[in-house]
MARTI-936513 format. One record per residue: residue number from 1; residue in one letter; x, y, z of N, C-alpha, C in turn. Coordinates in Angstrom, 1 decimal. Each point is the difference from the previous one (the first is absolute). Layout:
// MARTI-936513
+-----+---+--------+--------+--------+--------+--------+--------+--------+--------+--------+
|   k | r |     nx |     ny |     nz |    cax |    cay |    caz |     cx |     cy |     cz |
+-----+---+--------+--------+--------+--------+--------+--------+--------+--------+--------+
| NUM | a |      X |      Y |      Z |      X |      Y |      Z |      X |      Y |      Z |
...
+-----+---+--------+--------+--------+--------+--------+--------+--------+--------+--------+
// end
This chain:
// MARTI-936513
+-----+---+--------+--------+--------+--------+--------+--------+--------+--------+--------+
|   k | r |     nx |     ny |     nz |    cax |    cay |    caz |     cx |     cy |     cz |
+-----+---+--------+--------+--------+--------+--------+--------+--------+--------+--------+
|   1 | x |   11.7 |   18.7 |    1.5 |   -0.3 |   -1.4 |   -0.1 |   -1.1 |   -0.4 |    1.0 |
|   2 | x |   -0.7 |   -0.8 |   -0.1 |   -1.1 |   -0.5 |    0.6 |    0.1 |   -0.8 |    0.8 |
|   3 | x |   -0.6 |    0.1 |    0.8 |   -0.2 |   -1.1 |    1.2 |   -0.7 |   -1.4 |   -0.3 |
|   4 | x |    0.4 |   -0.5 |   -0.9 |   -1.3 |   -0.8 |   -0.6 |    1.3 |   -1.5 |   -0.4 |
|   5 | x |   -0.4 |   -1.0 |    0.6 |    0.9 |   -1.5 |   -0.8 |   -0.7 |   -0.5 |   -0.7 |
|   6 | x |    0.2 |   -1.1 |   -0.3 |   -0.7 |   -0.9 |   -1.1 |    1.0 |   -1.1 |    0.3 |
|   7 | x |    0.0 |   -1.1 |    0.6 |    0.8 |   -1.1 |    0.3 |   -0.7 |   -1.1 |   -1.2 |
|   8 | x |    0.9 |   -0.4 |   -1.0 |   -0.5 |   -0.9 |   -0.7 |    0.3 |   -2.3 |    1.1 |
|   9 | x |   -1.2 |   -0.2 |    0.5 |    0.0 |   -1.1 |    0.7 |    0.6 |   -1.5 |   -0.7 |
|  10 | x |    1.0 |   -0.6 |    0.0 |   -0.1 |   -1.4 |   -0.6 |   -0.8 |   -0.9 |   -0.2 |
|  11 | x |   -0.1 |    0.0 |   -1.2 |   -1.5 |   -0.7 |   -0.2 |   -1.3 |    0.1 |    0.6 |
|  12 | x |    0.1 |    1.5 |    0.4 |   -1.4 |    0.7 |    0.5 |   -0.4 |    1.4 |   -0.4 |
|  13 | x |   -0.7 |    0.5 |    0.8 |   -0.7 |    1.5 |   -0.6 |    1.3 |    0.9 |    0.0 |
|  14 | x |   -0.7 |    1.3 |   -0.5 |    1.2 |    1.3 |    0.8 |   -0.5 |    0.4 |    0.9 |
|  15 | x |    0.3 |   -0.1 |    0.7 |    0.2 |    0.9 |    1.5 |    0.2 |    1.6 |    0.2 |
|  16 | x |   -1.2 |    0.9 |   -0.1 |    0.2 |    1.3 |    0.1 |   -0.1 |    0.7 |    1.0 |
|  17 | x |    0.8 |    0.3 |    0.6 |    0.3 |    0.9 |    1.0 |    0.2 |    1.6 |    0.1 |
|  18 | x |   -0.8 |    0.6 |    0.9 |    0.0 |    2.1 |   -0.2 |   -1.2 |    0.3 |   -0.3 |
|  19 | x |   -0.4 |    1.0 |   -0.1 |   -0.8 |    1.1 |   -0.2 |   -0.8 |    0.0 |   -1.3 |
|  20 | x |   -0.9 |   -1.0 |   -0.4 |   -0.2 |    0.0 |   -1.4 |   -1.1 |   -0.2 |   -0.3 |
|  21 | x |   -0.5 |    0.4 |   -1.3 |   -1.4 |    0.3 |   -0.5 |   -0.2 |   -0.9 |   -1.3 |
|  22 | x |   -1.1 |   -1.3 |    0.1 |    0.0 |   -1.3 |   -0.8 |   -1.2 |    1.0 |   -0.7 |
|  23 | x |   -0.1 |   -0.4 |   -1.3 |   -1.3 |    0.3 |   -0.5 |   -0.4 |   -0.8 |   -1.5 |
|  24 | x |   -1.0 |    0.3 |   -0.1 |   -0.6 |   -1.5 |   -0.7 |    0.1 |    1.0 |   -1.6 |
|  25 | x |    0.0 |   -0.9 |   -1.1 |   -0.4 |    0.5 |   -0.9 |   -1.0 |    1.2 |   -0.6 |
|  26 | x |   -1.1 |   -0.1 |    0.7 |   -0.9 |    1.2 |    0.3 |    0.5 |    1.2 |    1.2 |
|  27 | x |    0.9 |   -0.2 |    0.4 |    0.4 |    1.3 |    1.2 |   -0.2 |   -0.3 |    0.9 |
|  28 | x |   -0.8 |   -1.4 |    0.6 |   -0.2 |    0.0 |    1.2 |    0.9 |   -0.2 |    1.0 |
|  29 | x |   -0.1 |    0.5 |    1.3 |    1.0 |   -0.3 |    0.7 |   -0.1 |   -1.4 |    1.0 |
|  30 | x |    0.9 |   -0.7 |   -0.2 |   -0.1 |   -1.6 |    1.3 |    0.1 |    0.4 |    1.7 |
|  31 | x |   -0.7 |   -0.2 |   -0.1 |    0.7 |    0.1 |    2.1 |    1.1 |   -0.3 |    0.2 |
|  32 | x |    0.9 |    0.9 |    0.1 |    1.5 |   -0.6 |    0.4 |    0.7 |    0.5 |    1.1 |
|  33 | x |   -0.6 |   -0.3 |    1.1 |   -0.1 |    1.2 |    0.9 |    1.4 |   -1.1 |    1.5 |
|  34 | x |    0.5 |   -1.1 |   -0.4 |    0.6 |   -0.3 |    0.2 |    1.7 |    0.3 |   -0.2 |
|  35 | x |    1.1 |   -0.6 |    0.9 |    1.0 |    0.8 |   -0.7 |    0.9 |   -0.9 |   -0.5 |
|  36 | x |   -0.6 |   -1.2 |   -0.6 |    0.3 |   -0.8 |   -1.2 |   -0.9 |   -0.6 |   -0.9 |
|  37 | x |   -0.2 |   -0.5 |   -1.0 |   -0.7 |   -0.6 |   -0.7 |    0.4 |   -1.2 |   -1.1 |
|  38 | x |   -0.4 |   -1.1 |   -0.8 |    0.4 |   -0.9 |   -0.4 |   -0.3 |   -0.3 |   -1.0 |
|  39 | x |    0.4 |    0.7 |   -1.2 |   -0.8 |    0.1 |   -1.4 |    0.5 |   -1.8 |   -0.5 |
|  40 | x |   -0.9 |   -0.6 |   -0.5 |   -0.1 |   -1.0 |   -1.2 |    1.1 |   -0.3 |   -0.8 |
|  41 | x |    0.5 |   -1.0 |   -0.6 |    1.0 |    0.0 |   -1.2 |   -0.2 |   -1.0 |   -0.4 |
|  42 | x |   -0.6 |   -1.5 |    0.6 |   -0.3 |   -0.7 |   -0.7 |   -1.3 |   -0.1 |   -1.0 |
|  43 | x |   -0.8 |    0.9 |    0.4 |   -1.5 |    0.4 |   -0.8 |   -1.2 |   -1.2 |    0.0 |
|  44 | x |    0.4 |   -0.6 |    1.3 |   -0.8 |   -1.1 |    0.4 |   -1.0 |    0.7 |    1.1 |
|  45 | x |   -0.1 |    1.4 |    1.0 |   -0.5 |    0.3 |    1.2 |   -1.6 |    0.1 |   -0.3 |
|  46 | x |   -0.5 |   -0.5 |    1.2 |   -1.3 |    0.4 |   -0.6 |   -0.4 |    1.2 |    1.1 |
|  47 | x |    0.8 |    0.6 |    0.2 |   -0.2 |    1.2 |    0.2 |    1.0 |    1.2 |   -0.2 |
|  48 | x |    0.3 |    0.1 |   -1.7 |    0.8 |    0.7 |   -0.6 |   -0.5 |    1.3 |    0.0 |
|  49 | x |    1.1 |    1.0 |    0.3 |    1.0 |   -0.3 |   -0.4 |    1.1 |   -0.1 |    0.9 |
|  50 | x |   -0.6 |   -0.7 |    1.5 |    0.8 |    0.0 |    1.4 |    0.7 |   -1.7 |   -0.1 |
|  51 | x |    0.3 |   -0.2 |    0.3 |    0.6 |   -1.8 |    0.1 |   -0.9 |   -0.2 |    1.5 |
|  52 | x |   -0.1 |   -1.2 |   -0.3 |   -1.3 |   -0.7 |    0.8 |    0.9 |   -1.7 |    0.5 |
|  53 | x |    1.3 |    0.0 |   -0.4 |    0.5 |   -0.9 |   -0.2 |   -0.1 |   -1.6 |   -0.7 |
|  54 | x |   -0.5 |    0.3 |   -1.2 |   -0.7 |   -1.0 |   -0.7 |    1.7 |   -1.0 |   -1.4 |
|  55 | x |    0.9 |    1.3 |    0.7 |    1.0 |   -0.3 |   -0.7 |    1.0 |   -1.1 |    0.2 |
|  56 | x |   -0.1 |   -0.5 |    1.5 |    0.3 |   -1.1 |    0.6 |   -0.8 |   -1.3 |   -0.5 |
|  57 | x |   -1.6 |    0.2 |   -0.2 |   -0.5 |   -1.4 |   -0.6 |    0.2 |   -0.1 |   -1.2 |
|  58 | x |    0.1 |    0.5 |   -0.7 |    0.6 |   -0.1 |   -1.3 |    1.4 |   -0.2 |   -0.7 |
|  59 | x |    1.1 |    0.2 |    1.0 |    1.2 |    0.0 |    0.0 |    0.2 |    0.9 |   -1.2 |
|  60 | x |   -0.3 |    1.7 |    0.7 |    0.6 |    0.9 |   -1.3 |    1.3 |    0.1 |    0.5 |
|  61 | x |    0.9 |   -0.1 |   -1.2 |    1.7 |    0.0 |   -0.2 |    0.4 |    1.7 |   -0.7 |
|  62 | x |    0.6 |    0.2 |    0.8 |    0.4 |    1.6 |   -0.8 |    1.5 |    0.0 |   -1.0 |
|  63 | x |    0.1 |    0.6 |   -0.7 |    0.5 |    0.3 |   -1.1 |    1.6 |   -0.2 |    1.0 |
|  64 | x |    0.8 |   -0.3 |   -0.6 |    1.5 |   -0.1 |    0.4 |    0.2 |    1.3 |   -0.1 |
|  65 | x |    1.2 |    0.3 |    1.1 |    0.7 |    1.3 |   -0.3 |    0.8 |    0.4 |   -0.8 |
|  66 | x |   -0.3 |    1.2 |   -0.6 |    1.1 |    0.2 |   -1.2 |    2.0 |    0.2 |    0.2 |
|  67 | x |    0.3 |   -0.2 |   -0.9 |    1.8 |   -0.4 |    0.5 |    0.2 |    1.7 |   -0.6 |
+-----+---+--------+--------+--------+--------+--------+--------+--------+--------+--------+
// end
């Protein structure tokens, strides 16, 4: 198993945490040289594909939790 989370945020980004390699549709790799990072979910960032926090002015609402 990997050392690796993925915290899904309330009505915000995911939250990735561990040792991990982002790369863009062409293979490029992101600087991720941090030991978390904050991927996007509302697809509002203007600096996608990291959350910039743009999800707050917008009031993005995340999906209810499944029963």
């Amino acid at each position: 198993m990997s050392d690796v989370t993925i915290e899904v945020k309330e009505n915000g980004p995911f939250l990735v945490k561990g040792d991990i390699q982002l790369v863009d549709p062409d293979g490029n790799a992101f600087d991720t040289d941090k030991p978390a990072i904050a991927l996007c979910r509302c697809g509002a960032s203007g600096n996608s594909p990291f959350c910039d926090g743009t999800h707050r002015k917008i009031d993005f609402k995340s999906a209810p939790k499944a029963s």
